[in-house]
N, C-alpha and C positions, 0 to 999 in steps of 0.2 A: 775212207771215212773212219769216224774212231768208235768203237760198239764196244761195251763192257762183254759181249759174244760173242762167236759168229752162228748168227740162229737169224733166221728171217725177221724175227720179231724186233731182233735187236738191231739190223742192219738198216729197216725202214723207218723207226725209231731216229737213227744216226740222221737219217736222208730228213725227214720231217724236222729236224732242228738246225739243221747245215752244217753238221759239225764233219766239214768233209774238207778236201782240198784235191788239188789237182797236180800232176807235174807232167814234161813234155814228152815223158817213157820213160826216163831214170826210175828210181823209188830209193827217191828220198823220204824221209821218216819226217813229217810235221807238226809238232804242235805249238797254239795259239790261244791265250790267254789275255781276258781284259778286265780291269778290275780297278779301284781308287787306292789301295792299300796293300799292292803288293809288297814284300820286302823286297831289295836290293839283291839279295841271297839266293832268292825263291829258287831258280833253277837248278842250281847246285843241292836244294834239299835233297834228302833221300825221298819227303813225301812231298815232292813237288805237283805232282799231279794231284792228287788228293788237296791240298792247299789250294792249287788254283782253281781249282773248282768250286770249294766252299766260301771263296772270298771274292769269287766275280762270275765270269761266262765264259767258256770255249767261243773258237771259230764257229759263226753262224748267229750268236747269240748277239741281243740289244743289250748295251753298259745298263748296269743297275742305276736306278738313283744315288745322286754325288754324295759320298760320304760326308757328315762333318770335318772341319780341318784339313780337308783336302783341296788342292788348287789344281787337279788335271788329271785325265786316266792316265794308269799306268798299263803297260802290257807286256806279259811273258811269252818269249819264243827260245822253243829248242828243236835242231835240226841237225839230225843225225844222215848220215851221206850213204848211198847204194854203196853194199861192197862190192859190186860189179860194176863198177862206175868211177868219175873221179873226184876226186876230194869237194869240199867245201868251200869257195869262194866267198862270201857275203852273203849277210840277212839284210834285206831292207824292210822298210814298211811305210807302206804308203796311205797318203791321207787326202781323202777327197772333200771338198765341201762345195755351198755356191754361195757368190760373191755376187751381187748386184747382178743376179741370173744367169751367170756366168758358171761352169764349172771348173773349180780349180785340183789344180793336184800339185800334192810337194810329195818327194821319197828323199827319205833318211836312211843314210846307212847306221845302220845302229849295231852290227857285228860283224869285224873284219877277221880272218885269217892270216898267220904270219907275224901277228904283231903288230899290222899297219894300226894305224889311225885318222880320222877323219881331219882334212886340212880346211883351210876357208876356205868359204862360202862350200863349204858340205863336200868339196874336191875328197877324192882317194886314187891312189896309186893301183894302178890296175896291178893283177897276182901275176902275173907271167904269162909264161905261153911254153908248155915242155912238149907241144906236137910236132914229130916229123912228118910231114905233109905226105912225103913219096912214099914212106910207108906205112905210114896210116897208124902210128901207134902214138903215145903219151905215156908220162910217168908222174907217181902223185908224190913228185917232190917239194909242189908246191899247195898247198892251201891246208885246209884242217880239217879231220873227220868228223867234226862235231860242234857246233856251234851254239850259242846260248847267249841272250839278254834278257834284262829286262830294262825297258826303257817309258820313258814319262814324255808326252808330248807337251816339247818347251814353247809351243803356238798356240796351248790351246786357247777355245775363246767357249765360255760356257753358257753365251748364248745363240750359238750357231750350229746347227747339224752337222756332224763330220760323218763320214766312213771309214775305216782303217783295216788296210788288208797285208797281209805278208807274203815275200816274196825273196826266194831263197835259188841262188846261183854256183852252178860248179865252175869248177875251174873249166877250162876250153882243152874239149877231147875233139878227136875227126869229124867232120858230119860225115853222117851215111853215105853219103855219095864220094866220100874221100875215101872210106875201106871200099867203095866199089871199086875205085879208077885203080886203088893197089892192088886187086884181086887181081885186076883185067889186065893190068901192067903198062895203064894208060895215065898220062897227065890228069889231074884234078880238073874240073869244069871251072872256066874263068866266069860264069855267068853268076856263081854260088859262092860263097864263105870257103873257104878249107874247113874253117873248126866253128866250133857252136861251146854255147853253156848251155847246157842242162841244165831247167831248172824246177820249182815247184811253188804253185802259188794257192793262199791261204782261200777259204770262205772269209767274207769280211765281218767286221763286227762293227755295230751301230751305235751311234752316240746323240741321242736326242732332248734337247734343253726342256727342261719340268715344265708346263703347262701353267699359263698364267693364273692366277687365283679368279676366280667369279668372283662378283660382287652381288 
């Protein structure tokens, strides 16, 4: 969770607004931001946090009312990667809503490592794969330590409820039971993966259409 402290006051504080997120045991660094007027820039400020706070909500919080001149939230995400860990493969963010009671979900990649870019129909080139299985190691020769967008959702409809949560992936290290089978000096379990991504996923943030006028 993210606390201006670490003091109980301020840690239940964090929990009471949702300004938390989760990852699978890595500790990856997340923050999430949603707002109608971010800048392009916002992340790279020096007072990016500070900004995004004054001009929208963290992870956990409901969008403000739609600013004027504005056609769609916009949302900031930066993700910095475990140094005990491996690199930074992709940000996504995912956006739920319902459709004739139906629930739908779309994920954007909206921050790739390495230089990739997003192909049609929302395709990406997956980052590699630098693990040796037999012995159970990896090198972060591939993906990035630190990631960062801000991105505008080009579906929105502003009179539909969404949800929108972020979801951030490392590059593919051993799973746990691949440094067992190396320790034991046995073949890897064919029932299970060799490698996993680590990853870490946001509290969401809500987007709820104004409330029709009385008459």
């Amino acid at each position: 969770m993210w606390a201006p402290e670490n003091t109980r006051e301020a840690i239940f504080d964090a929990i009471k607004r949702k300004e938390t997120y989760g990852t699978s045991g890595t500790m990856i660094r997340l923050r999430f931001f949603g707002g109608w007027d971010y800048a392009e820039d916002l992340t790279s400020d020096g007072a990016f946090v500070k900004k995004a706070y004054d001009n929208g909500v963290p992870m956990g919080g409901d969008l403000p009312a739609m600013v004027d001149g504005t056609q769609a939230p916009t949302f900031a995400v930066q993700a910095l990667k475990d140094p005990q860990s491996g690199n930074l493969d992709r940000i996504q963010i995912i956006k739920g809503w319902v459709e004739r009671g139906k629930a739908k979900e779309r994920i954007y990649n909206v921050a790739l490592s390495d230089e990739r870019t997003v192909g049609k129909k929302g395709k990406v080139a997956p980052v590699g794969n630098t693990v040796d299985i037999g012995k159970a190691t990896y090198t972060n020769d591939i993906g990035d330590t630190q990631l960062s967008v801000v991105w505008t959702d080009p579906d929105f409809n502003p009179k539909q409820r969404a949800v929108y949560y972020v979801r951030v992936l490392e590059i593919p290290t051993p799973r746990w039971s691949t440094y067992d089978a190396a320790k034991l000096g046995v073949q890897p379990s064919k029932a299970v993966p060799a490698t996993i991504q680590e990853r870490a996923w946001s509290s969401p943030i809500w987007y709820t259409p104004p409330a029709k006028p009385t008459k």
